[in-house]
CHARMM-style PDB file with segment names, atoms N, HN, CA, C and O in Angstrom:
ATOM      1  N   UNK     1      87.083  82.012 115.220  1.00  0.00      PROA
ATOM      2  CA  UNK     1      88.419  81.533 115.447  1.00  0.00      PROA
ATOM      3  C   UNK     1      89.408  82.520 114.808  1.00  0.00      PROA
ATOM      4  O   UNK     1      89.194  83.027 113.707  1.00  0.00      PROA
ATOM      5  N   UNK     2      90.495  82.767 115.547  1.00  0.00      PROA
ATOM      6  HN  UNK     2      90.669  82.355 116.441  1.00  0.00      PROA
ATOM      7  CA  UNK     2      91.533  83.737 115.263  1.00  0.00      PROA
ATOM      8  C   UNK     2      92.087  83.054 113.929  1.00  0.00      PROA
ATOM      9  O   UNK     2      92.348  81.853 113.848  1.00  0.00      PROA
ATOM     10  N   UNK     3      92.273  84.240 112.606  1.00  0.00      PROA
ATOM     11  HN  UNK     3      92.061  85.215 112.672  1.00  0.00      PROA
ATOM     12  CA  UNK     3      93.336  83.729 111.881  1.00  0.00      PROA
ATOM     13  C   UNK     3      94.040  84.288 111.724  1.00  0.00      PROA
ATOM     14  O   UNK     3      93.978  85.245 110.952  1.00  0.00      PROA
ATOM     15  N   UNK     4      95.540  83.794 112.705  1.00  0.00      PROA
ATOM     16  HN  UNK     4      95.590  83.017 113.332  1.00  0.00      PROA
ATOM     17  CA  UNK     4      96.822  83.513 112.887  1.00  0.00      PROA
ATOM     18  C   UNK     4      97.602  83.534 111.603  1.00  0.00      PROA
ATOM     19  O   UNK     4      98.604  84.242 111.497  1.00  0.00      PROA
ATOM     20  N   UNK     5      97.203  82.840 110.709  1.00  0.00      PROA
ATOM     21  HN  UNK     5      96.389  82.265 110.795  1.00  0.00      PROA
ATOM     22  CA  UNK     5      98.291  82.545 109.972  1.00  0.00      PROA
ATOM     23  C   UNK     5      97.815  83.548 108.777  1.00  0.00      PROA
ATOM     24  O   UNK     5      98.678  83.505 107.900  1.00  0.00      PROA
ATOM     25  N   UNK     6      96.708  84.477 108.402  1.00  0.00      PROA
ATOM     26  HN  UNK     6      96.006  84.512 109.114  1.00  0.00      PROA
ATOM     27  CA  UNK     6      96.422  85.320 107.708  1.00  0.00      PROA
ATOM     28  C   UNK     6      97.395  86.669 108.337  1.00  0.00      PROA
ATOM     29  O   UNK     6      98.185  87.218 107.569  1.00  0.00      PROA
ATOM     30  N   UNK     7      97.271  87.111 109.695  1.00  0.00      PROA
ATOM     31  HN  UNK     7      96.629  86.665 110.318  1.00  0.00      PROA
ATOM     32  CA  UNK     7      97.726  88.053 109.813  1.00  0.00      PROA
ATOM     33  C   UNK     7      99.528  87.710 109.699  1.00  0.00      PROA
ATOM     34  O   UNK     7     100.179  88.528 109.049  1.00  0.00      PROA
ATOM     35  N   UNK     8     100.183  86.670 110.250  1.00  0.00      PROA
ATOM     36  HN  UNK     8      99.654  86.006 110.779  1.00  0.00      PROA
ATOM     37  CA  UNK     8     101.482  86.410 109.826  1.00  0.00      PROA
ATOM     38  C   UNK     8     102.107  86.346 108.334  1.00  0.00      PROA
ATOM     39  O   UNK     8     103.210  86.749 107.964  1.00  0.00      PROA
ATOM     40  N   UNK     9     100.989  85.666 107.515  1.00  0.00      PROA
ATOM     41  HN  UNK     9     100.093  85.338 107.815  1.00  0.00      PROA
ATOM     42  CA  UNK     9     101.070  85.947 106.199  1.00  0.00      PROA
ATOM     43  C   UNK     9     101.663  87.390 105.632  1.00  0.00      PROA
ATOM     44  O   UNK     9     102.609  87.547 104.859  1.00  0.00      PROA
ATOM     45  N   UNK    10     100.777  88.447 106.282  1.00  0.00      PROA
ATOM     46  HN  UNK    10     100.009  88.320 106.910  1.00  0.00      PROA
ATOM     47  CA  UNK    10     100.751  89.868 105.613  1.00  0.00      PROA
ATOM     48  C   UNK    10     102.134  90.463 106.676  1.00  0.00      PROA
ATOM     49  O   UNK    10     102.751  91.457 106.293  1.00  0.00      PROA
ATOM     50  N   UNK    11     102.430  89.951 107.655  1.00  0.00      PROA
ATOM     51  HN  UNK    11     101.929  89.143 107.965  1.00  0.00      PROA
ATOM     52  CA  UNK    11     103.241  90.489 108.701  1.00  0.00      PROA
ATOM     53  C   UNK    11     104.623  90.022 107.066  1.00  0.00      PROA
ATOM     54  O   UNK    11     105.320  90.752 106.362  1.00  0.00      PROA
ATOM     55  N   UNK    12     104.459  88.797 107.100  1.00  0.00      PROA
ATOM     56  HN  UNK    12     103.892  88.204 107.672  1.00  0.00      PROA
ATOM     57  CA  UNK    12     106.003  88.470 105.900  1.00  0.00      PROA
ATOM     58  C   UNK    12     105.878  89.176 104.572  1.00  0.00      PROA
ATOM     59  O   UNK    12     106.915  89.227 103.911  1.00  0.00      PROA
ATOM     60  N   UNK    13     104.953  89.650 104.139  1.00  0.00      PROA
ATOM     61  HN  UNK    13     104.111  89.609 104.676  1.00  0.00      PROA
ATOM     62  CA  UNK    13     105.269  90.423 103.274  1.00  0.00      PROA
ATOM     63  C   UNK    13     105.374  92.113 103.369  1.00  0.00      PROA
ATOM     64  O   UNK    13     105.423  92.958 102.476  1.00  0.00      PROA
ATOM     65  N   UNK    14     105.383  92.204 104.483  1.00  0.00      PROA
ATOM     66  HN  UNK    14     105.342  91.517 105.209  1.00  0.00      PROA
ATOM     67  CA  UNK    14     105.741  93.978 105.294  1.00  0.00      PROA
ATOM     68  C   UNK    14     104.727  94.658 105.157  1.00  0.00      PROA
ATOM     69  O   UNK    14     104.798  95.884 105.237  1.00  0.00      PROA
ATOM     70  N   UNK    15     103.182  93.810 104.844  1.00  0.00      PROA
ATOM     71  HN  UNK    15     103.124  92.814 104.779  1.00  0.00      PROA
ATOM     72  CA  UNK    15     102.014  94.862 104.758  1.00  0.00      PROA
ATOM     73  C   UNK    15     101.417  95.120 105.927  1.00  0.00      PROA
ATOM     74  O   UNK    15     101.255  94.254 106.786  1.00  0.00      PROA
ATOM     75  N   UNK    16     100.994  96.499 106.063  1.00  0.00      PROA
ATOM     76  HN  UNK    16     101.125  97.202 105.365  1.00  0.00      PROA
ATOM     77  CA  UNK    16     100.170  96.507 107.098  1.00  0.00      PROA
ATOM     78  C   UNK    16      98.992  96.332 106.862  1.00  0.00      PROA
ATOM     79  O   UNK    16      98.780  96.261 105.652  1.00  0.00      PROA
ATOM     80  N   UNK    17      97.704  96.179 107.776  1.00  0.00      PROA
ATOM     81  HN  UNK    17      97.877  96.237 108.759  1.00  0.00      PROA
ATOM     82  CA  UNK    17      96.214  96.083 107.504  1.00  0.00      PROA
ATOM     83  C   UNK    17      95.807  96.854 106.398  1.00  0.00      PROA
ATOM     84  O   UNK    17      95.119  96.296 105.543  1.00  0.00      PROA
ATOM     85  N   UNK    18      96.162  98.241 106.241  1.00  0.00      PROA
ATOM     86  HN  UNK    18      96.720  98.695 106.935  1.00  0.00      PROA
ATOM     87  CA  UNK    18      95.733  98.818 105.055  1.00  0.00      PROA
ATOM     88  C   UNK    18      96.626  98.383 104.189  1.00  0.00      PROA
ATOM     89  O   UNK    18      96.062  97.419 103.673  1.00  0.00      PROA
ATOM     90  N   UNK    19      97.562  98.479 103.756  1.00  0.00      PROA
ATOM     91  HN  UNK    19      98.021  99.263 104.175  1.00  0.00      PROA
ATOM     92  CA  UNK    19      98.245  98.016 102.431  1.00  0.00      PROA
ATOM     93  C   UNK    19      97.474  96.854 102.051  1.00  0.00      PROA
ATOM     94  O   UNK    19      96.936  96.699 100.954  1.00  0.00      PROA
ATOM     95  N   UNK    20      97.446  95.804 103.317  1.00  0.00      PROA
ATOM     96  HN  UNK    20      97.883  95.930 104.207  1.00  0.00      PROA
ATOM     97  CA  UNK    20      96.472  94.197 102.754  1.00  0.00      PROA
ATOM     98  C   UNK    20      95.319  94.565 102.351  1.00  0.00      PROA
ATOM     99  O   UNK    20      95.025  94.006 101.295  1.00  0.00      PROA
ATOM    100  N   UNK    21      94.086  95.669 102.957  1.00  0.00      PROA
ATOM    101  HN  UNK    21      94.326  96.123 103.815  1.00  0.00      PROA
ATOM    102  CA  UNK    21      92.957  95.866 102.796  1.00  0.00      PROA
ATOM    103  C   UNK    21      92.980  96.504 101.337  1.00  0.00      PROA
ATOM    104  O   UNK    21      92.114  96.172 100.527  1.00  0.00      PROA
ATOM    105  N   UNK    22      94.156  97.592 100.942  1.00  0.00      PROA
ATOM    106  HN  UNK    22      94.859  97.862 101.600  1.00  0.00      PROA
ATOM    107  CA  UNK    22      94.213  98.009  99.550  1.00  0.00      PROA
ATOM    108  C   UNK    22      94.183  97.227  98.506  1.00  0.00      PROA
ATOM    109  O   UNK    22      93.345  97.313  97.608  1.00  0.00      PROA
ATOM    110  N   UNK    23      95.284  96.251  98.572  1.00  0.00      PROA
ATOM    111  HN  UNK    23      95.965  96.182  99.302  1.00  0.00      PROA
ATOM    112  CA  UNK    23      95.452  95.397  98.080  1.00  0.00      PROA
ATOM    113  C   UNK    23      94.423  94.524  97.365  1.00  0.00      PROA
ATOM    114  O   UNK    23      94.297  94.309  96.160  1.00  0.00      PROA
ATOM    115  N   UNK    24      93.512  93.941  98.714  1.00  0.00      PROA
ATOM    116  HN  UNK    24      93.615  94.115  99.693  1.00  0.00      PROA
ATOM    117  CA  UNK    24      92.106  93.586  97.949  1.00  0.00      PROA
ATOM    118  C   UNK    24      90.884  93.695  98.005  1.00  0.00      PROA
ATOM    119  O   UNK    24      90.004  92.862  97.791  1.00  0.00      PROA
ATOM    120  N   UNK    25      90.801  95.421  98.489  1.00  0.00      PROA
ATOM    121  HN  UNK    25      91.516  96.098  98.663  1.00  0.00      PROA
ATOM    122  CA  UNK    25      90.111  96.363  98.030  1.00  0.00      PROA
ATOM    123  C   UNK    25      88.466  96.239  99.395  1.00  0.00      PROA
ATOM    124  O   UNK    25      87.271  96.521  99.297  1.00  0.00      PROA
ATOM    125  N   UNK    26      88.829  96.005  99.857  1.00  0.00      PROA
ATOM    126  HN  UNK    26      89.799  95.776  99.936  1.00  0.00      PROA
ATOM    127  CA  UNK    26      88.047  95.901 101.608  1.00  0.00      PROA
ATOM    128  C   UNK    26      88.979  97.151 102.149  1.00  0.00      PROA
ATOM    129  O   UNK    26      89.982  97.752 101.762  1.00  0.00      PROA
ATOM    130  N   UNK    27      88.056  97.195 103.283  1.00  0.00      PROA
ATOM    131  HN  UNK    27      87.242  96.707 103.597  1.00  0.00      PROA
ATOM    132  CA  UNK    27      88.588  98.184 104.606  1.00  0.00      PROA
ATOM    133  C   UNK    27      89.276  97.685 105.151  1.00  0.00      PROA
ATOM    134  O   UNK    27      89.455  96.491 104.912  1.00  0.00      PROA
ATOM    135  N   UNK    28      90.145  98.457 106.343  1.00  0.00      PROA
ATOM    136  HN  UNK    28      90.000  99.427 106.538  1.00  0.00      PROA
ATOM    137  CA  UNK    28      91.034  97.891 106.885  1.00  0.00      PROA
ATOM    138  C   UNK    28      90.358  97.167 108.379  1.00  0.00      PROA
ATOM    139  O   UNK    28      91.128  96.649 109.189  1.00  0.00      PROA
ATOM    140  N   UNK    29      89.013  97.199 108.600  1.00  0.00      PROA
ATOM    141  HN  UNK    29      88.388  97.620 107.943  1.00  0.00      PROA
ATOM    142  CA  UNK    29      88.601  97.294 109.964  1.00  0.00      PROA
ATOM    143  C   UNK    29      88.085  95.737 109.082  1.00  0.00      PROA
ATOM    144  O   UNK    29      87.548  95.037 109.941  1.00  0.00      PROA
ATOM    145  N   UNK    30      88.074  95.156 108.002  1.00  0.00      PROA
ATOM    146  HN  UNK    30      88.510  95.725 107.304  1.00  0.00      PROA
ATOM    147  CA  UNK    30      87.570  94.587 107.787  1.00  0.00      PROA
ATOM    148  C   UNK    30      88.460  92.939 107.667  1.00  0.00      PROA
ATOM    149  O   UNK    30      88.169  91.753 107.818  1.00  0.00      PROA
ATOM    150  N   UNK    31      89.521  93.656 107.352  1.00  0.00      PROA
ATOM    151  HN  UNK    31      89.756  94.620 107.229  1.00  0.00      PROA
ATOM    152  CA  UNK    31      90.693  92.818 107.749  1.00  0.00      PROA
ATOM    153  C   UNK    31      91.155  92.633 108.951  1.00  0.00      PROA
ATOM    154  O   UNK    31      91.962  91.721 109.131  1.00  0.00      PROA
ATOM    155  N   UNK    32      90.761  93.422 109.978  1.00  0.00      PROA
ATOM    156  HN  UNK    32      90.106  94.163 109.832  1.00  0.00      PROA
ATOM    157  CA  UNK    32      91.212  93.341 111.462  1.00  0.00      PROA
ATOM    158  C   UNK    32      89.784  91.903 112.085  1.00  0.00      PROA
ATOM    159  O   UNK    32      89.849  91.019 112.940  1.00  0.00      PROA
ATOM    160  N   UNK    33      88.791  92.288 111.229  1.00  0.00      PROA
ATOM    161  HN  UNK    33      88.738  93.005 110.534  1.00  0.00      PROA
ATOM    162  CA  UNK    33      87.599  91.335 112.107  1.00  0.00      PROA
ATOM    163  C   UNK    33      87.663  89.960 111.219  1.00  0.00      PROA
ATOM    164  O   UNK    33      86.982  88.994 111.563  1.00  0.00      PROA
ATOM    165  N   UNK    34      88.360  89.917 110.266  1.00  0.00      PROA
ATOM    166  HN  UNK    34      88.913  90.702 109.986  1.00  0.00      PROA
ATOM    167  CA  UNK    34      89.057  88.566 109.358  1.00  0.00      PROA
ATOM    168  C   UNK    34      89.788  87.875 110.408  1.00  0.00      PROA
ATOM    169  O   UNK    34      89.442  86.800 110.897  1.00  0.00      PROA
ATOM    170  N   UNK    35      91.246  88.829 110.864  1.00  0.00      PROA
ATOM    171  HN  UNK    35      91.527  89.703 110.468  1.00  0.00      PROA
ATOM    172  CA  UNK    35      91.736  88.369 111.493  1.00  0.00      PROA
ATOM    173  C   UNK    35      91.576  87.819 113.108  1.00  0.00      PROA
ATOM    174  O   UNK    35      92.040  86.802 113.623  1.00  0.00      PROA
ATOM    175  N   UNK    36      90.972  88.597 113.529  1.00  0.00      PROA
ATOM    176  HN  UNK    36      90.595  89.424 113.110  1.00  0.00      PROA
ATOM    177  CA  UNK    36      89.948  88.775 115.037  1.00  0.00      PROA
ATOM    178  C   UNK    36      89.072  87.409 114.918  1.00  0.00      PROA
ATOM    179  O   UNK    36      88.561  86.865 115.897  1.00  0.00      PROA
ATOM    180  N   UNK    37      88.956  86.863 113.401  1.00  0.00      PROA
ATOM    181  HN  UNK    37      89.372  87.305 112.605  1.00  0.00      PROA
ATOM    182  CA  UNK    37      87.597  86.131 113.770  1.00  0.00      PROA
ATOM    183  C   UNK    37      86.139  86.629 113.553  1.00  0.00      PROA
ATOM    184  O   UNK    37      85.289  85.865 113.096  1.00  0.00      PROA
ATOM    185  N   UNK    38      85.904  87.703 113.828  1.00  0.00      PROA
ATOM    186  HN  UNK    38      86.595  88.324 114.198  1.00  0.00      PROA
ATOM    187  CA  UNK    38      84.705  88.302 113.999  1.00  0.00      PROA
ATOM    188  C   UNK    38      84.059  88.365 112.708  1.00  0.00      PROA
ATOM    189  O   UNK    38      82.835  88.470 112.796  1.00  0.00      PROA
ATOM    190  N   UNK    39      84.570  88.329 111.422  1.00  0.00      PROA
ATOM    191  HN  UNK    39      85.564  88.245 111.351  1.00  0.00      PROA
ATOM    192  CA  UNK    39      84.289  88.386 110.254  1.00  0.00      PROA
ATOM    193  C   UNK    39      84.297  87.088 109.730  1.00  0.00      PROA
ATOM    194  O   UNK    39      85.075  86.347 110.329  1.00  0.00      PROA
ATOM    195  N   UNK    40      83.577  86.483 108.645  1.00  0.00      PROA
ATOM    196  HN  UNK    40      82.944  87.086 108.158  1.00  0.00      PROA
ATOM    197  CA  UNK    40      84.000  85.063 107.535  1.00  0.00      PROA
ATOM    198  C   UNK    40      83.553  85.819 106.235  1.00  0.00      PROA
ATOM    199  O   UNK    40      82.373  86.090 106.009  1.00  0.00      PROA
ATOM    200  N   UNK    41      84.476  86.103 105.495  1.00  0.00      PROA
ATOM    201  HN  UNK    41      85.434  85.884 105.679  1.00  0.00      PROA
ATOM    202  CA  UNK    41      84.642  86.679 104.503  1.00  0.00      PROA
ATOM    203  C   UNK    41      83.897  85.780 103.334  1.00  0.00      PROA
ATOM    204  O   UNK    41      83.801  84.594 103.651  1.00  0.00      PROA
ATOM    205  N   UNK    42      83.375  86.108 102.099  1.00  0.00      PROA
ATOM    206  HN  UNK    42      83.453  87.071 101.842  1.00  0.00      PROA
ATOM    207  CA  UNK    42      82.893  85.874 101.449  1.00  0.00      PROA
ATOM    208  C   UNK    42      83.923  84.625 100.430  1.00  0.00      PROA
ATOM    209  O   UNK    42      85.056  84.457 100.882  1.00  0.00      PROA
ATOM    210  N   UNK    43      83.668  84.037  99.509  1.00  0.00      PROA
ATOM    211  HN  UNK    43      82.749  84.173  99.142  1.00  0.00      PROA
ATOM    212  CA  UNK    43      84.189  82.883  99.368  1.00  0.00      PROA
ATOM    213  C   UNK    43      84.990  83.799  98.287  1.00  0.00      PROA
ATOM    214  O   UNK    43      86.191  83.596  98.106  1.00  0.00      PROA
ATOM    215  N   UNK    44      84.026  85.202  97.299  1.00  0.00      PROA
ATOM    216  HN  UNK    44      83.051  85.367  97.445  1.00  0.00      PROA
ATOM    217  CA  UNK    44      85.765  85.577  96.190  1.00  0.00      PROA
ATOM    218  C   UNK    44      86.610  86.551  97.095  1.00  0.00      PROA
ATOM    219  O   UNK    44      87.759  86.819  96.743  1.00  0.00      PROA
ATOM    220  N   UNK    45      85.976  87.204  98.487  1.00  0.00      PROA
ATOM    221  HN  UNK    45      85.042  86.987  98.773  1.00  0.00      PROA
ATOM    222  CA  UNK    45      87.305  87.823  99.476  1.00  0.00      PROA
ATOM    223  C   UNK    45      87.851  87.080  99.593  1.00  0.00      PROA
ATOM    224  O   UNK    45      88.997  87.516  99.485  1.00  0.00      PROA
ATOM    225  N   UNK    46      87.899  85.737  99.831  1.00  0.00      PROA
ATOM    226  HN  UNK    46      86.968  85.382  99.919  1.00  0.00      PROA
ATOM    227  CA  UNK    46      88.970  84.384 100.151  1.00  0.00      PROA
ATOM    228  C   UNK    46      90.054  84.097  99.148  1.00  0.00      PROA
ATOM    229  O   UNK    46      91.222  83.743  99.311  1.00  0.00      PROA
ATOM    230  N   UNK    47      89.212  84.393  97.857  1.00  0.00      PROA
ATOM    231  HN  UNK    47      88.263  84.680  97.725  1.00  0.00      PROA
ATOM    232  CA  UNK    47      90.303  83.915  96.912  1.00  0.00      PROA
ATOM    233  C   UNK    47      91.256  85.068  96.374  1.00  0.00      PROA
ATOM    234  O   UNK    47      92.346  84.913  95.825  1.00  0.00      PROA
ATOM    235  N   UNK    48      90.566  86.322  96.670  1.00  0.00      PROA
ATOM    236  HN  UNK    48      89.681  86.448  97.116  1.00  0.00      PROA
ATOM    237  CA  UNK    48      91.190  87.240  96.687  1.00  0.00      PROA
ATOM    238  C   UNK    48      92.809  87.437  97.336  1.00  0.00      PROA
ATOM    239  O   UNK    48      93.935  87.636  96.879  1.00  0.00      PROA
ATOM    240  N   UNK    49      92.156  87.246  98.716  1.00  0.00      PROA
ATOM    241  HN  UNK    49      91.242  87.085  99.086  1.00  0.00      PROA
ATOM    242  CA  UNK    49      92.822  87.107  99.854  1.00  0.00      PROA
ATOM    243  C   UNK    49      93.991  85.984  99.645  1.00  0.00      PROA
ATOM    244  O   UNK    49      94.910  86.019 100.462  1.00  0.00      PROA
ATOM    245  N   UNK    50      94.026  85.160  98.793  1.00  0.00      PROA
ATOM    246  HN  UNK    50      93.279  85.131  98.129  1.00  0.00      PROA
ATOM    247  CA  UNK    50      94.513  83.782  98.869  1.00  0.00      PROA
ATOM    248  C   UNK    50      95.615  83.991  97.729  1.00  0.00      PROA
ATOM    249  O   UNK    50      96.695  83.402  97.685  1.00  0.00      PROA
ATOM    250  N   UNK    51      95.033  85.165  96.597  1.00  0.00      PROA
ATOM    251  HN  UNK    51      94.156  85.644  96.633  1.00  0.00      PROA
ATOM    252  CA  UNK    51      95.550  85.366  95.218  1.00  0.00      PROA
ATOM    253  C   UNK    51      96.579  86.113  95.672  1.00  0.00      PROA
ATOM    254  O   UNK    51      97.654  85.829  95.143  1.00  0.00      PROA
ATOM    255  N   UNK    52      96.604  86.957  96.462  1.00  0.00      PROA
ATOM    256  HN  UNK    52      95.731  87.188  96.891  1.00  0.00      PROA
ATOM    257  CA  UNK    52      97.142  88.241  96.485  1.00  0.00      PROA
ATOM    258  C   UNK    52      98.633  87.815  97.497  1.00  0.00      PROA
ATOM    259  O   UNK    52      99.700  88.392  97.290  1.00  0.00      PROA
ATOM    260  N   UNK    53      98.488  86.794  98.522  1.00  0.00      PROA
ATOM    261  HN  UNK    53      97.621  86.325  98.690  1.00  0.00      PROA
ATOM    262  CA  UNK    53      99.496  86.501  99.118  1.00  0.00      PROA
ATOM    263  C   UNK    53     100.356  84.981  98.856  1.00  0.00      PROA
ATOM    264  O   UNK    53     101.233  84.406  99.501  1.00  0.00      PROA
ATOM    265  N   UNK    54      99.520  84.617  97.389  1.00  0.00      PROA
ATOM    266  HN  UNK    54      98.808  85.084  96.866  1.00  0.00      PROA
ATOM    267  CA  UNK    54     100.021  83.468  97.118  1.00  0.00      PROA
ATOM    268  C   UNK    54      99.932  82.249  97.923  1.00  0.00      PROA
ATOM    269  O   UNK    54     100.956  81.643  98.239  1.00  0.00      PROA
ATOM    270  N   UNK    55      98.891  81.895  98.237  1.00  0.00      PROA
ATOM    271  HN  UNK    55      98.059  82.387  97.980  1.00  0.00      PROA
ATOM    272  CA  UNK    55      98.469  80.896  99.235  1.00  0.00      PROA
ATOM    273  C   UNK    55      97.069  80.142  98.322  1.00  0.00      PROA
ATOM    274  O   UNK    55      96.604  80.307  97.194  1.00  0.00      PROA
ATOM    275  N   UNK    56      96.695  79.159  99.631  1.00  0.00      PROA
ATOM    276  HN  UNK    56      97.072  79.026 100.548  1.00  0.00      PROA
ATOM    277  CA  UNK    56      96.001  78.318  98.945  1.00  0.00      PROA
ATOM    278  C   UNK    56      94.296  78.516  99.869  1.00  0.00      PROA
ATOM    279  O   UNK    56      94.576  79.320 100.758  1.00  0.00      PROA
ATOM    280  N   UNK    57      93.175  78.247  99.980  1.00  0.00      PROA
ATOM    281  HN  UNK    57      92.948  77.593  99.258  1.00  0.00      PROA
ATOM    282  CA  UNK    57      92.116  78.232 100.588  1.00  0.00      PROA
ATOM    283  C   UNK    57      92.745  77.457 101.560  1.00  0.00      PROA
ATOM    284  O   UNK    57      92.954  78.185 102.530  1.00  0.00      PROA
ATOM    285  N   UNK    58      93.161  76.280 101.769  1.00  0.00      PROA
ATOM    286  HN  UNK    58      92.992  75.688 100.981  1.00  0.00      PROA
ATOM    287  CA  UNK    58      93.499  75.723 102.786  1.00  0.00      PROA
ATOM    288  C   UNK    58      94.496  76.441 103.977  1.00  0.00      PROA
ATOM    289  O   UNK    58      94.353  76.440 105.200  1.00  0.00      PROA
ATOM    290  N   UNK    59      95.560  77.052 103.133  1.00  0.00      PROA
ATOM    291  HN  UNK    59      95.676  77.053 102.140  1.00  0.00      PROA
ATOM    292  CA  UNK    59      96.172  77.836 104.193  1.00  0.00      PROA
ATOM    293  C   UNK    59      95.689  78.191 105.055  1.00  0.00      PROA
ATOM    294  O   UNK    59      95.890  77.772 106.194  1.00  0.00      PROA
ATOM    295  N   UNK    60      94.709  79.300 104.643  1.00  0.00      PROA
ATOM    296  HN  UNK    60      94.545  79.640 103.717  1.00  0.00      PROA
ATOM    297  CA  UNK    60      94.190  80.422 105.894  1.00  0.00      PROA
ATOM    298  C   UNK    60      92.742  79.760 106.559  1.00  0.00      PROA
ATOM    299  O   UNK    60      92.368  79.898 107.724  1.00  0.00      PROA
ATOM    300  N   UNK    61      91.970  78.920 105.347  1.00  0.00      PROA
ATOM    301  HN  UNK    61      92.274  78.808 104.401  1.00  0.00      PROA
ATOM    302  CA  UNK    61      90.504  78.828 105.815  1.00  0.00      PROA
ATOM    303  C   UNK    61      89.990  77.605 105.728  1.00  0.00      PROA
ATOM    304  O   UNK    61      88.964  77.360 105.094  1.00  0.00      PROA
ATOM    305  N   UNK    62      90.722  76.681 106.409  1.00  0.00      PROA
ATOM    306  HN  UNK    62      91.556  76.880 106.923  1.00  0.00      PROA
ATOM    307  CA  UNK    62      90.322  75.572 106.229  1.00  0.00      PROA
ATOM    308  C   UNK    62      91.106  75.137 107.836  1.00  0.00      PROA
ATOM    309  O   UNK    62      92.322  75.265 107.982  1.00  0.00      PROA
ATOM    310  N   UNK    63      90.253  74.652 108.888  1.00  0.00      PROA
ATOM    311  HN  UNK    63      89.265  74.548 108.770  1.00  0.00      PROA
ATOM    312  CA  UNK    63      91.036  74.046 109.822  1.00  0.00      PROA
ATOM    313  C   UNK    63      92.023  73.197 109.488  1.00  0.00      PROA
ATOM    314  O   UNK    63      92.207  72.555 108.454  1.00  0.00      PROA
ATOM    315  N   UNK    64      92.851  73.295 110.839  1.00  0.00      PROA
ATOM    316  HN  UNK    64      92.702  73.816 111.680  1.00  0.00      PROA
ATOM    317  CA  UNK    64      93.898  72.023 110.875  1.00  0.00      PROA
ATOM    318  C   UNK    64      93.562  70.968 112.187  1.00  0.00      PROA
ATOM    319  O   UNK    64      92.876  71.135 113.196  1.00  0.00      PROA
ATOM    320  N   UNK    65      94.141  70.130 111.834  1.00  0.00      PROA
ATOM    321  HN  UNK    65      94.698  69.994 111.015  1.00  0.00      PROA
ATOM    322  CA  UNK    65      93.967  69.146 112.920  1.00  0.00      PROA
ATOM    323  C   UNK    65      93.415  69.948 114.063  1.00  0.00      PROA
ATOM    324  O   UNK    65      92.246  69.766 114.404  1.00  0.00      PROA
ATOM    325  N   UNK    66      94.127  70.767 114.639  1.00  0.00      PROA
ATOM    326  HN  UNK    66      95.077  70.915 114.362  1.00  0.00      PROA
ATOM    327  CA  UNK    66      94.286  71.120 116.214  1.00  0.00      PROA
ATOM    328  C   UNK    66      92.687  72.431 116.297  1.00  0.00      PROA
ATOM    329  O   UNK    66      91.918  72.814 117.178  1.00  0.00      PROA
ATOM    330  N   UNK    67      92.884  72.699 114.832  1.00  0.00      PROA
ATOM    331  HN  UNK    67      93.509  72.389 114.116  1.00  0.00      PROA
ATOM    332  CA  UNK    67      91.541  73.705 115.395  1.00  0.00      PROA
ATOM    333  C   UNK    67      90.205  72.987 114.929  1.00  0.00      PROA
ATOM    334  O   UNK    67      89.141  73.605 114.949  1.00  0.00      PROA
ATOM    335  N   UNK    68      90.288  71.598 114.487  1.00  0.00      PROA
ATOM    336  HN  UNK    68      91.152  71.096 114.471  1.00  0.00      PROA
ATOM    337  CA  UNK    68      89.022  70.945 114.185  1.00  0.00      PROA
ATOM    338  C   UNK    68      88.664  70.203 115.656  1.00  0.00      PROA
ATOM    339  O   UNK    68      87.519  69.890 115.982  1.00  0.00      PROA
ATOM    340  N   UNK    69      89.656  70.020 116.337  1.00  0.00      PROA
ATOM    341  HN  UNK    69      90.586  70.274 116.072  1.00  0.00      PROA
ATOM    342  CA  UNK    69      89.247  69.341 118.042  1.00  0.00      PROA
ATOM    343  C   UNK    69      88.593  70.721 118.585  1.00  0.00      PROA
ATOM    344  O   UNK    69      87.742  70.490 119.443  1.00  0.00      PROA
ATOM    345  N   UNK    70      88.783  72.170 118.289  1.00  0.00      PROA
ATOM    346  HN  UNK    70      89.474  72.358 117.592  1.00  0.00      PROA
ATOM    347  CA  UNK    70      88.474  73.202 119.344  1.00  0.00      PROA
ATOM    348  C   UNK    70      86.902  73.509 118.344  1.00  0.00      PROA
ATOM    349  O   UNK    70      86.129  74.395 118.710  1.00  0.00      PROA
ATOM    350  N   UNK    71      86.660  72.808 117.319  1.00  0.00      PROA
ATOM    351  HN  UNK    71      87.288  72.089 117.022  1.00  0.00      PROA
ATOM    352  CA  UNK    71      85.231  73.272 117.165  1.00  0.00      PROA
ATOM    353  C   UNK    71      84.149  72.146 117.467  1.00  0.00      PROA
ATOM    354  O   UNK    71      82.949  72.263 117.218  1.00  0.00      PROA
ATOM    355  N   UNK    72      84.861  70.855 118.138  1.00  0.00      PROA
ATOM    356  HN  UNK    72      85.836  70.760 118.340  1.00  0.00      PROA
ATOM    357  CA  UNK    72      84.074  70.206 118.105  1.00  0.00      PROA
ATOM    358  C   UNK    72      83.561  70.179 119.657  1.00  0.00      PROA
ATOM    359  OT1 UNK    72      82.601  69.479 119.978  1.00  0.00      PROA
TER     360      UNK     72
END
């Protein structure tokens, strides 16, 4: 599942994939397959990920209503 609200996250703070990937210290291809979906990052990339843009696990990695109907 696409995460949307990871890559908008980094879009509001003016980073690009590498600045985010610098940031917490992954590749940038690695943040593209985060965002793509194609990747599920490890649970301290999450908190990493979560630390660094000031967010919560739920933000980015935790369905919402609408994407818990599309996995079921």
């Amino acid at each position: 599942m696409k995460n949307l609200k990871l890559k908008a996250a980094c879009a509001g703070k003016d980073w690009s994939q590498q600045d985010f990937a610098n940031e917490v210290g992954v590749s940038r291809q690695t943040i593209s397959a985060i965002e793509k979906g194609n990747y599920n990052p490890s649970v301290n990339l999450c908190i990493k990920i979560c630390q660094s843009l000031g967010k919560t696990l739920d933000d980015f990695f935790w369905p919402d209503s609408r994407d818990r109907k599309k996995l079921i």
